[in-house]
C-alpha positions as CSV (number, residue, x, y, z in Angstrom):
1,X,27.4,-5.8,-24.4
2,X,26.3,-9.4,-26.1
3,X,22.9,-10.2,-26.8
4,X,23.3,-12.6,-24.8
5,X,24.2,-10.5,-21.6
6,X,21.1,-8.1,-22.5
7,X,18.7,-11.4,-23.0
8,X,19.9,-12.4,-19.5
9,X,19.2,-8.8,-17.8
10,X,15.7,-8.6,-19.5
11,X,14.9,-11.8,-18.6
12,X,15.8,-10.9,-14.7
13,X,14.2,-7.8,-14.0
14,X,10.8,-9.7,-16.0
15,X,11.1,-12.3,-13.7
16,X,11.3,-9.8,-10.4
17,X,8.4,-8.2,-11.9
18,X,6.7,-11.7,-11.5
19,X,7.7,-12.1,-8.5
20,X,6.3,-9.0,-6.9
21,X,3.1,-9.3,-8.4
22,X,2.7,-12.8,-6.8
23,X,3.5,-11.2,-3.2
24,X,1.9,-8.4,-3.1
25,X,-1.4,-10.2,-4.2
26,X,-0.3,-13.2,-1.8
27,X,-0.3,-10.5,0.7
28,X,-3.4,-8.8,0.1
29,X,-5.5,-11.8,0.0
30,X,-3.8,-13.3,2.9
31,X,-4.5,-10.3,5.2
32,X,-8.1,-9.7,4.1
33,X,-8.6,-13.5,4.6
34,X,-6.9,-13.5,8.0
35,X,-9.1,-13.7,11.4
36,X,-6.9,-10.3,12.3
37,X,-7.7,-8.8,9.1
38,X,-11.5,-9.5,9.1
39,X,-11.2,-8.5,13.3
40,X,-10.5,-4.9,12.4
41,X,-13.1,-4.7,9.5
42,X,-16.0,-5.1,11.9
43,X,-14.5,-3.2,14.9
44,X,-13.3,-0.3,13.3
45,X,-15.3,-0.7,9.3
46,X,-11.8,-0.4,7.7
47,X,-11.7,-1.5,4.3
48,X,-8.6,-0.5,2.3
49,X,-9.1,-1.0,-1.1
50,X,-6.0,0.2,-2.4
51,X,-6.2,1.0,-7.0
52,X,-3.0,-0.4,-8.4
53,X,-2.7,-0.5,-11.8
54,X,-2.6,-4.7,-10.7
55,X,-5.8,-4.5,-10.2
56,X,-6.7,-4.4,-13.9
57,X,-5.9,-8.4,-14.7
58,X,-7.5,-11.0,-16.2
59,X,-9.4,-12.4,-12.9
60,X,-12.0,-10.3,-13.1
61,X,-13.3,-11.0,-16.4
């Protein structure tokens, strides 16, 4: 393969990476933020905090 083909391939599987990192912490915030979400906190006192190794960024400096 040419440099060029590897270039491509790294550059697509770092971009996918991206893109689930964005989603999953779109999701998280949107469910914990939702009226659902915050419903079945105080009815049933479930929290899930899941540890990812996400959670380790540079937000909570």
């Amino acid at each position: 393969m040419n440099s060029i083909t590897m270039l491509s391939i790294f550059l697509f599987i770092v971009g996918i990476f991206i893109l689930y990192i964005v989603i999953e912490t779109a999701v998280r915030r949107g469910s914990n933020a939702s009226i659902l979400g915050q419903f079945i906190e105080k009815k049933y006192g479930i929290k899930e905090e899941k540890k990812s190794f996400l959670d380790d960024d540079l937000e909570k400096d």
